[in-house]
C-alpha positions as CSV (number, residue, x, y, z in Angstrom):
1,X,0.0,0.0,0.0
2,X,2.9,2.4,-0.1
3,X,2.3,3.3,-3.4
4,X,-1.0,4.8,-2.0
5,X,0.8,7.1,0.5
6,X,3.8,8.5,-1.6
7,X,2.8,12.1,-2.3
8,X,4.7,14.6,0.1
9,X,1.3,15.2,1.9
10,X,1.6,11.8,3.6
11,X,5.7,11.9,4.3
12,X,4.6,15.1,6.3
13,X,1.6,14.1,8.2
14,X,3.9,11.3,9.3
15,X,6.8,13.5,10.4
16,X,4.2,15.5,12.4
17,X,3.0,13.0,13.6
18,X,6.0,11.5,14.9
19,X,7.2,14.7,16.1
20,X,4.1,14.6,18.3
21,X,4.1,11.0,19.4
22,X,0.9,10.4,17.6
23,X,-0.2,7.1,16.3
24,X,-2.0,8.1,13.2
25,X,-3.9,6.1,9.5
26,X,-5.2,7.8,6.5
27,X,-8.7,6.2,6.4
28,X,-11.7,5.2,5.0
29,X,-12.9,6.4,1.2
30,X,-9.2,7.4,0.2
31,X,-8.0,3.9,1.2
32,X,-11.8,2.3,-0.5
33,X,-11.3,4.4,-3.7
34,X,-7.7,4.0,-4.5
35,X,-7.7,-0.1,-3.8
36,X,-11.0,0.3,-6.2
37,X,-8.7,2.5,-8.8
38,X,-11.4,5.0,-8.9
39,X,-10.0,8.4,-10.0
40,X,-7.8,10.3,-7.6
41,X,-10.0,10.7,-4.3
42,X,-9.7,14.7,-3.2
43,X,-11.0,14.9,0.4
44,X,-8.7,12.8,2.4
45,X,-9.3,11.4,6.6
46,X,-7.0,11.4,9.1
47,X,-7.6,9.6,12.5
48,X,-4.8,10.3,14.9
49,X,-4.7,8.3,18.4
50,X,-4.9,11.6,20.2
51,X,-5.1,15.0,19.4
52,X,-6.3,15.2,15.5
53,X,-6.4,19.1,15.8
54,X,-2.4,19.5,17.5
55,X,-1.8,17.0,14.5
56,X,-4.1,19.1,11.6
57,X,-1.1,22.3,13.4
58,X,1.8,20.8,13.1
59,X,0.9,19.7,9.3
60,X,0.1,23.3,8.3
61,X,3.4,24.2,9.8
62,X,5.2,21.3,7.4
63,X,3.4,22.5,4.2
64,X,3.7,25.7,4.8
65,X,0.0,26.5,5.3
66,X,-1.4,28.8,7.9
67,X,-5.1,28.3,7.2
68,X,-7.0,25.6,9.4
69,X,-10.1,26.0,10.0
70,X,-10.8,24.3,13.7
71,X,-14.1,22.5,15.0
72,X,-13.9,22.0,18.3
73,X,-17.4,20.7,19.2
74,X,-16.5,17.4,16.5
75,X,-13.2,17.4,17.5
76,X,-11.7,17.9,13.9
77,X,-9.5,20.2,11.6
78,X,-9.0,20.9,8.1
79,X,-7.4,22.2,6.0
80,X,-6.5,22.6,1.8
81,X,-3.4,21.4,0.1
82,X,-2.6,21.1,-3.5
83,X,-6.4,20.5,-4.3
84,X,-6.5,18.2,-1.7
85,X,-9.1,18.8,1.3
86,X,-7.1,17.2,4.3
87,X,-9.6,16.4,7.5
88,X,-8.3,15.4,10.6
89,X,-10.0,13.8,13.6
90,X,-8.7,12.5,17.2
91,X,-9.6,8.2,17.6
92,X,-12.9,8.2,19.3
93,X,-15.6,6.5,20.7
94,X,-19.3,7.0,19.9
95,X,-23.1,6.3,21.6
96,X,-26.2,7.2,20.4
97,X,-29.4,7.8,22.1
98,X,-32.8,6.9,20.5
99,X,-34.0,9.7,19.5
100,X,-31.0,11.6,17.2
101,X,-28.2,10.2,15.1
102,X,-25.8,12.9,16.8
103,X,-23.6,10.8,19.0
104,X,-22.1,11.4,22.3
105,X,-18.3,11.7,21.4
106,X,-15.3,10.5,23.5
107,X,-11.9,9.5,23.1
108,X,-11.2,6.3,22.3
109,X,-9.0,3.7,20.8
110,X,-8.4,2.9,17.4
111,X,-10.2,-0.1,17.0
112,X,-13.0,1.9,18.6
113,X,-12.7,4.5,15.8
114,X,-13.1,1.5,13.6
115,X,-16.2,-0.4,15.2
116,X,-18.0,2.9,14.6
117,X,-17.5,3.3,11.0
118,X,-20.3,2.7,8.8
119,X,-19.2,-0.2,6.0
120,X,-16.1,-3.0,6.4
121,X,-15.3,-1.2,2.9
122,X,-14.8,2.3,4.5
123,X,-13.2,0.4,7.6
124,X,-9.2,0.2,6.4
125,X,-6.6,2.6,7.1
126,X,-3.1,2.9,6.2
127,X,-0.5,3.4,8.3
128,X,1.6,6.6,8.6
129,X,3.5,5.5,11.4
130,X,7.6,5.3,10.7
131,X,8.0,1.7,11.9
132,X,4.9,0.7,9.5
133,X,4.2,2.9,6.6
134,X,2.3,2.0,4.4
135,X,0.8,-0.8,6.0
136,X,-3.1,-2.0,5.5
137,X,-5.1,-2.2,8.4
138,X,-8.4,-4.0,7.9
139,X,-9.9,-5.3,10.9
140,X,-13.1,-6.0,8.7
141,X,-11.8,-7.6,5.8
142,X,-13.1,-4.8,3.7
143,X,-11.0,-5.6,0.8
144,X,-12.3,-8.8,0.4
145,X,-15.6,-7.5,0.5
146,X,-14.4,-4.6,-2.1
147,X,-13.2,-7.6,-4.4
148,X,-17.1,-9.4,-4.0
149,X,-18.6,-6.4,-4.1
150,X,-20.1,-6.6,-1.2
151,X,-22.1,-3.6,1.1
152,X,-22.0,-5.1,4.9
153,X,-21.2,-3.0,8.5
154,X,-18.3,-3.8,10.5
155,X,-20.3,-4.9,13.9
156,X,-24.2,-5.8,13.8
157,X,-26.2,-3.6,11.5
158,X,-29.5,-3.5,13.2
159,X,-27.2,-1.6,15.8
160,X,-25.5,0.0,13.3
161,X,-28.7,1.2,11.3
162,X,-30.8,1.9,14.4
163,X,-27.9,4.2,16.1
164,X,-27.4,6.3,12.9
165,X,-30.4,5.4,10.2
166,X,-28.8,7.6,7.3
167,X,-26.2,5.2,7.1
168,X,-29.2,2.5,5.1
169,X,-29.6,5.4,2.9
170,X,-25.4,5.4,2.7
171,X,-25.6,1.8,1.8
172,X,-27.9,1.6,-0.8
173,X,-25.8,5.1,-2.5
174,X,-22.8,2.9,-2.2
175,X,-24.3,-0.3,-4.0
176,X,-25.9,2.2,-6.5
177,X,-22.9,4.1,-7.6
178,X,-20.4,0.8,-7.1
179,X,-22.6,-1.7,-8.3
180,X,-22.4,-3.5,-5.4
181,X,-24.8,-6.2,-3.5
182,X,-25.6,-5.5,0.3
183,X,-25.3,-8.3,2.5
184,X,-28.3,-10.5,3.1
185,X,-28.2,-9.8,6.9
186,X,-27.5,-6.1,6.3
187,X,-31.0,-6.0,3.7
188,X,-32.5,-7.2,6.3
189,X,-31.4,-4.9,9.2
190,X,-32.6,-1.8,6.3
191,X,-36.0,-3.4,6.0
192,X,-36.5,-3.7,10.0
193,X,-34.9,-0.3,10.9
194,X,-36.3,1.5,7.7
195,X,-39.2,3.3,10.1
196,X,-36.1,5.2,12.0
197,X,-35.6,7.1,8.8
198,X,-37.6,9.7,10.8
199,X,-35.2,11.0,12.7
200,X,-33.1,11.5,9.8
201,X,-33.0,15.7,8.4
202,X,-34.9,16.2,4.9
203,X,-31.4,18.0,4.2
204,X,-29.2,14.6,4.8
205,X,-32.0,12.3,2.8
206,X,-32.2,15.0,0.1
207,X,-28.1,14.4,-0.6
208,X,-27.6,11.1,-0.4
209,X,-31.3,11.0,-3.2
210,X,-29.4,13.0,-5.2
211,X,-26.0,10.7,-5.2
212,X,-28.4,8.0,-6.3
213,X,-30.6,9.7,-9.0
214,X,-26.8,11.1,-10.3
215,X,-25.8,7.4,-10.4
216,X,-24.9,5.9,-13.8
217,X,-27.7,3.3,-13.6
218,X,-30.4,4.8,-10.6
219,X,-32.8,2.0,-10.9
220,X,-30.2,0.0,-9.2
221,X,-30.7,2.1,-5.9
222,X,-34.5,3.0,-6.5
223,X,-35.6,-0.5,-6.2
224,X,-33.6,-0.8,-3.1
225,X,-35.2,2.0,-2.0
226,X,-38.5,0.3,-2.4
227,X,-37.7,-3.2,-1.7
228,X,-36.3,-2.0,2.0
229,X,-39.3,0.2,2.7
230,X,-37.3,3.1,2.9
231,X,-38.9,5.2,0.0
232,X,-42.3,5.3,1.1
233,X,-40.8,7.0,4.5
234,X,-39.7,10.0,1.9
235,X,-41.4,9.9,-1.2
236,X,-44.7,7.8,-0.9
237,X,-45.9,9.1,-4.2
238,X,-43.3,7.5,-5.8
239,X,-44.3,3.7,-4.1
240,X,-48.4,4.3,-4.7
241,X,-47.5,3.7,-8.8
242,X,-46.2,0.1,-7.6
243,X,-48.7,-2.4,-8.2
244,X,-51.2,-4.0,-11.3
245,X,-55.1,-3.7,-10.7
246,X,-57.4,-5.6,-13.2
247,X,-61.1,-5.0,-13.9
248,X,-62.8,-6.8,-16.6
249,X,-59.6,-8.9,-17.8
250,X,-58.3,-5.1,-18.7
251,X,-55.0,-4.3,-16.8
252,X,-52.3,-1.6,-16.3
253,X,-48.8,-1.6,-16.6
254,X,-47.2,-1.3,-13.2
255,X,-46.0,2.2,-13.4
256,X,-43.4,1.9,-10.6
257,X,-41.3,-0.6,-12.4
258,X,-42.0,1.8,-15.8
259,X,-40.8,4.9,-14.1
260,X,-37.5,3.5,-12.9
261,X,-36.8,2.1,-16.3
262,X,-37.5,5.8,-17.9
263,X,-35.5,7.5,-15.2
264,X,-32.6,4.8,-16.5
265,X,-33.6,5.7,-19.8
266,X,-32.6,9.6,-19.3
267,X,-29.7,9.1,-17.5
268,X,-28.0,7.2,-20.8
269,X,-29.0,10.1,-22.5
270,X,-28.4,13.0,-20.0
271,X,-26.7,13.6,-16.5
272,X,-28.7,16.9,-15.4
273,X,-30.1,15.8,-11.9
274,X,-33.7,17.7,-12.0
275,X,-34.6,15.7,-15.6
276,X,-34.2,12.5,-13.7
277,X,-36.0,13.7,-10.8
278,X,-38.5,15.1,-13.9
279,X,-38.7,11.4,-15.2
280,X,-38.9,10.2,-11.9
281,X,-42.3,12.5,-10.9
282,X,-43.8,12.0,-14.7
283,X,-46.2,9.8,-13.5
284,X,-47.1,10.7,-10.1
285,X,-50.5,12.1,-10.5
286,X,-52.0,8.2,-12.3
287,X,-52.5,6.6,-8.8
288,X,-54.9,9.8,-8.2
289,X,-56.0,9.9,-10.8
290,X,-56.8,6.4,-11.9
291,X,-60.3,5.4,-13.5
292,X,-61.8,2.6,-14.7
293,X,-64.4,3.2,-17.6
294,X,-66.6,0.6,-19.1
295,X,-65.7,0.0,-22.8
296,X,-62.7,2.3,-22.6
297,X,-60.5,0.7,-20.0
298,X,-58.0,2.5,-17.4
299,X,-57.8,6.1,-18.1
300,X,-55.4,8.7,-16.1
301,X,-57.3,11.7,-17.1
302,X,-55.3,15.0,-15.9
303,X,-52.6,13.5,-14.5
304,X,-49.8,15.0,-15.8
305,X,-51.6,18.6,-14.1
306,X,-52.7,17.1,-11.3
307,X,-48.5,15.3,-10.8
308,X,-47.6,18.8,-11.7
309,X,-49.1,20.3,-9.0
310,X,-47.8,17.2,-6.1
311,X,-44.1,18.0,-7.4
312,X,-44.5,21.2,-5.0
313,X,-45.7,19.1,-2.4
314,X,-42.4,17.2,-2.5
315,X,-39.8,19.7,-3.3
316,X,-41.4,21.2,0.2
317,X,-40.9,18.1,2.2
318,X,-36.9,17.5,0.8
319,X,-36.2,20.8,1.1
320,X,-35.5,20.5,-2.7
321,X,-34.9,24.5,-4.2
322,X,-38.5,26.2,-4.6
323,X,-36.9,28.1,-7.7
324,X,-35.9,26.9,-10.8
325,X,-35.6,23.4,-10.3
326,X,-39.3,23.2,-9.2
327,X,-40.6,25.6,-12.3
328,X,-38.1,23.1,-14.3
329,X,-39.6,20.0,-13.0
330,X,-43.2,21.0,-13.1
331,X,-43.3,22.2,-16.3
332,X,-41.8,18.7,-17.6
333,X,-44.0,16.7,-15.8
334,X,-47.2,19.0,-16.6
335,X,-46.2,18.6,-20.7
336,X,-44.9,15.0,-20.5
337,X,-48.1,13.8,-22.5
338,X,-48.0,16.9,-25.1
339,X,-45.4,16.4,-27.5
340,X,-47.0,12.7,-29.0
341,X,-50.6,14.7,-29.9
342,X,-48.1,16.8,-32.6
343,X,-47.5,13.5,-34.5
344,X,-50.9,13.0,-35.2
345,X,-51.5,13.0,-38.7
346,X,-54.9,15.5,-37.9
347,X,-52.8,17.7,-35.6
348,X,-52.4,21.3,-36.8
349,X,-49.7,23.5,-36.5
350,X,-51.3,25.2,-33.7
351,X,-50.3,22.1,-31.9
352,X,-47.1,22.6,-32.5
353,X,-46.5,26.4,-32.2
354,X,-48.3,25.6,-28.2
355,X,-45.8,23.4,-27.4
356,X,-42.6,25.8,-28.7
357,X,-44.1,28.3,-26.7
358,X,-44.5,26.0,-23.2
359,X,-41.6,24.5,-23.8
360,X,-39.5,26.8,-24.3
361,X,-35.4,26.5,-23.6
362,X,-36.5,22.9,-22.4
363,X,-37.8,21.4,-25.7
364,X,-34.9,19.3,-26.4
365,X,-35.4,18.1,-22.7
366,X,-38.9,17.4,-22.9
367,X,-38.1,15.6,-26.0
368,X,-35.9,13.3,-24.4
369,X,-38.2,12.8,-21.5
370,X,-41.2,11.7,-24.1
371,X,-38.7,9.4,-25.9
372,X,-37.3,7.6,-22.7
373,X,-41.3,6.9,-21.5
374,X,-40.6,4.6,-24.3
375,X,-40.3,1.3,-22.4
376,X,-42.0,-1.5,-24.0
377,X,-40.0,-4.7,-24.9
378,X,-42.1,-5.1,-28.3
379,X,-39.2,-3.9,-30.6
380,X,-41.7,-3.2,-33.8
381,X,-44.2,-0.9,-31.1
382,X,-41.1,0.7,-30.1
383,X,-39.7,1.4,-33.6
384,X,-43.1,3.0,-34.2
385,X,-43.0,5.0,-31.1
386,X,-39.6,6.6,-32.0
387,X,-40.7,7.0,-35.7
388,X,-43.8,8.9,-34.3
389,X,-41.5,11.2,-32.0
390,X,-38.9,11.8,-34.7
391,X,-42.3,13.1,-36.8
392,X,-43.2,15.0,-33.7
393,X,-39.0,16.7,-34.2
394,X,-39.9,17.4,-37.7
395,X,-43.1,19.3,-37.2
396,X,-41.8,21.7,-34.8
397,X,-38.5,22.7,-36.4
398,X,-40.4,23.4,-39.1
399,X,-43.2,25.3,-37.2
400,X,-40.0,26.9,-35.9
401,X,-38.2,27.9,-38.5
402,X,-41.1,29.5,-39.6
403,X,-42.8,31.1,-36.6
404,X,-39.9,31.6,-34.3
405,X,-41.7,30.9,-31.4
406,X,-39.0,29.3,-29.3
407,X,-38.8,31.7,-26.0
408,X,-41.7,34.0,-27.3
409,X,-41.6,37.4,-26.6
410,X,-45.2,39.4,-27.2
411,X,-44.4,41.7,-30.4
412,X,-46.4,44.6,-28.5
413,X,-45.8,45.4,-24.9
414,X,-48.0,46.4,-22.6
415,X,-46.7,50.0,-22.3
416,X,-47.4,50.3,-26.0
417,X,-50.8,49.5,-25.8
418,X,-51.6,51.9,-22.9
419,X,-49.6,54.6,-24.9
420,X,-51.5,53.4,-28.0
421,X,-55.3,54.0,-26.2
422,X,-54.3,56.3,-23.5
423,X,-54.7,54.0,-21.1
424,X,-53.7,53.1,-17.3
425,X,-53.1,49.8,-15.8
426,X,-56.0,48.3,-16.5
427,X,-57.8,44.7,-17.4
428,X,-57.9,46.0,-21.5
429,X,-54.2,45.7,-21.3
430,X,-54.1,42.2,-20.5
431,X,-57.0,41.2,-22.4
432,X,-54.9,42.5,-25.4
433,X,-51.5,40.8,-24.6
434,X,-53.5,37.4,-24.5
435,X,-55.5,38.1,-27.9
436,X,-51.9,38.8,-29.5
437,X,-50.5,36.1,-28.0
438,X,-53.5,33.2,-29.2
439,X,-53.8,35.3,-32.6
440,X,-50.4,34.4,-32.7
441,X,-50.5,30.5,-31.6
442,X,-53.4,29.8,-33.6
443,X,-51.4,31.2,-36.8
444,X,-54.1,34.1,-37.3
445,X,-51.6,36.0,-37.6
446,X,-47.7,36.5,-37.9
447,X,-45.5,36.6,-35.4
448,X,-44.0,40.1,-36.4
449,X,-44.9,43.4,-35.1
450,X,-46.2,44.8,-37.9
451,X,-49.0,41.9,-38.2
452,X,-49.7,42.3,-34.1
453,X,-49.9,45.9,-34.0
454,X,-52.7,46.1,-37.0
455,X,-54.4,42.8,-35.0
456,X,-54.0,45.2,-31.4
457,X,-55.6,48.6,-33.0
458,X,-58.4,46.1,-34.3
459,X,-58.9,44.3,-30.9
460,X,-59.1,47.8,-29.1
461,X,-61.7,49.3,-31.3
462,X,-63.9,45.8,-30.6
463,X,-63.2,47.0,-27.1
464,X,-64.1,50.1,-28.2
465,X,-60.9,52.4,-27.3
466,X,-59.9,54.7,-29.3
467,X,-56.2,54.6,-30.5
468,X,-53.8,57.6,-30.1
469,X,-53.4,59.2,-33.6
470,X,-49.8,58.7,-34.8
471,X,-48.0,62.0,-35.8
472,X,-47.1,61.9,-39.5
């Protein structure tokens, strides 16, 4: 493992150290991600058998650095190097009481400091001590269970999960992003501790969500997410699409199963976080929603408004960003269902110049959201699909090129038309804008100003204003 521990950052922390009489081990995800050859970890842990702060001193003195910022009530130090975010901690002990995940903290020995991490795999250290550098220590056998891919805690995990409950939402992150199976017994400690997720911040839940959705394969971690219980604890909506109800011989898809293939289907294509969480919130509203009609079947009517409208709900409860991302998200899921109506061979342009102007900047991404709902296994109705969505690409960059109505801007403003009919703020002004604007969509008339200010002086005599005379 020396070749893990060569860079002049190490040879100093283990001068320090030895200058101090610490015993002290790089550990946990450095030691994980370099046996795993993952790219060059960044944020690097320190456990010292002692002080980790006198240590985090004497290092900034060695490198030269005289910025460390100090955390007294954890105990820890850090400080920046060469790219490098160096943390340093003190061995210690940890207990927990029922009712938070915050431990009470004293010092303790090293094998202490390793009973209370959370996996065997982030359980190994390497030694910076002179008469052992470079060394392995793995109590756990977390390399072996790095070479089976294998997600298990170091001491019993209904403990382990009860004590600190984030740490099942840790788990299933690390089998997401690693590809990794959790341990039978460990599945089962999630499944019987899921229920403490309670106590866990909508902040912490909301980070490690977003590890998962930014996996390269999601699903992986969603299903685990169901499977263990723990989703319905933060995003019920999600688990109420699980399950097939049949009436009459007619059936449903199971839109759970659907939805994680789609969110799947996105991330091939794209790695933005908020059109996964789009893809994952597409079909929310169908449980609600859900009908059967006699001679018709299942029908979802509304659902893409009414799912539209439950995205707040849950940006609310994650303490997901109320801003962007929400409008964002929203407006994909409430336009999910639009886009395969232009196709139809009886659709008009109108249809189309609609959907440039809800779209917006976000066409491309609606686009591939409509595409990756494409999850049948019948390779000739799939085909057909994607024929009928590339139709759908044809239509409006035609529409396009010929309207311009990508990120519409209303030929006439408002303070035109009360300088045009001497008017104040007023209802008439609005009742303008929106005439323009469906004039406009409907393709009464062009989108140019010259077409929308003869359409304006018409719609305010019908209103009956009179307009301004224009000075020749």
């Amino acid at each position: 493992m020396k070749e893990f521990v060569e860079h002049k950052i190490f040879h100093a922390i283990s001068e320090a150290a030895c200058e101090l009489g610490l015993e002290t081990y790089v550990i946990g995800g450095y030691v994980r991600d370099k046996i795993l050859k993952r790219k060059d970890p960044k944020d690097i842990d320190f456990v010292a058998v002692g002080s980790g702060m006198e240590l985090a001193k004497k290092v900034a003195e060695k490198l030269k650095k005289t910025k460390v910022n100090y955390f007294k009530n954890f105990g820890t130090a850090q400080l920046k190097y060469d790219n490098y975010e160096l943390e340093f901690v003190g061995a210690r002990k940890e207990s927990y009481q029922r009712d938070s995940r915050k431990p009470l903290v004293e010092n303790g020995t090293l094998q202490d400091d390793l009973n209370r991490r959370d996996f065997t795999i982030n359980a190994m250290g390497i030694s910076l001590n002179k008469d052992s550098y470079g060394q392995l220590l793995d109590p756990f056998n977390g390399r072996s269970d790095l070479e089976k891919g294998i997600i298990r805690t170091p001491l019993d995990p209904d403990i382990t999960y009860s004590d600190d409950p984030l740490r099942m939402m840790r788990a299933i992150r690390f089998a997401t992003q690693l590809y990794f199976d959790i341990y039978p017994t460990s599945l089962k400690a999630i499944k019987n501790n899921a229920y403490r997720l309670s106590i866990i911040s909508a902040e912490r839940i909301q980070d490690e969500m977003h590890k998962i959705m930014l996996a390269p394969k999601p699903s992986v971690g969603l299903k685990l997410l169901f499977e263990t219980g723990l989703l319905k604890e933060f995003l019920p909506e999600v688990v109420a699409l699980q399950g097939v109800e049949e009436i009459e011989g007619q059936s449903h898809k199971d839109n759970f199963y659907h939805t994680v293939q789609v969110v799947d289907n996105v991330a091939k294509r794209s790695e933005s976080l908020w059109l996964r969480y789009a893809a994952l919130f597409h079909d929310i509203g169908k449980p609600v929603t859900k009908k059967f009609v006699e001679g018709t079947g299942w029908t979802f009517h509304n659902h893409e408004y009414i799912g539209s409208k439950m995205v707040y709900t849950i940006f609310r409860r994650l303490r997901f960003p109320l801003g962007e991302p929400l409008k964002y998200v929203q407006l994909l899921v409430k336009l999910s269902s639009r886009p395969i109506a232009v196709a139809d061979e009886q659709a008009t342009d109108s249809a189309a110049r609609r959907l440039l102007f809800d779209a917006g900047d976000h066409l491309e991404d609606l686009m591939i959201l409509c595409e990756s709902d494409i999850t049948t296994r019948n390779k000739k109705k799939k085909e057909r699909f994607l024929q009928n969505f590339q139709k759908v690409r044809q239509k409006l960059k035609q529409v396009e090129e010929k309207d311009h109505l990508r990120n519409w801007q209303p030929p006439i403003s408002g303070e035109e038309i009360m300088a045009t009919f001497q008017l104040g703020p007023g209802k008439e002004i609005g009742i303008i804008k929106e005439a323009i604007k469906e004039a406009i969509l409907e393709g009464d008339i062009q989108n140019n100003y010259e077409a929308a200010r003869e359409f304006m002086l018409k719609k305010g005599s019908e209103l009956g204003l009179n307009a301004k005379q224009q000075p020749k």
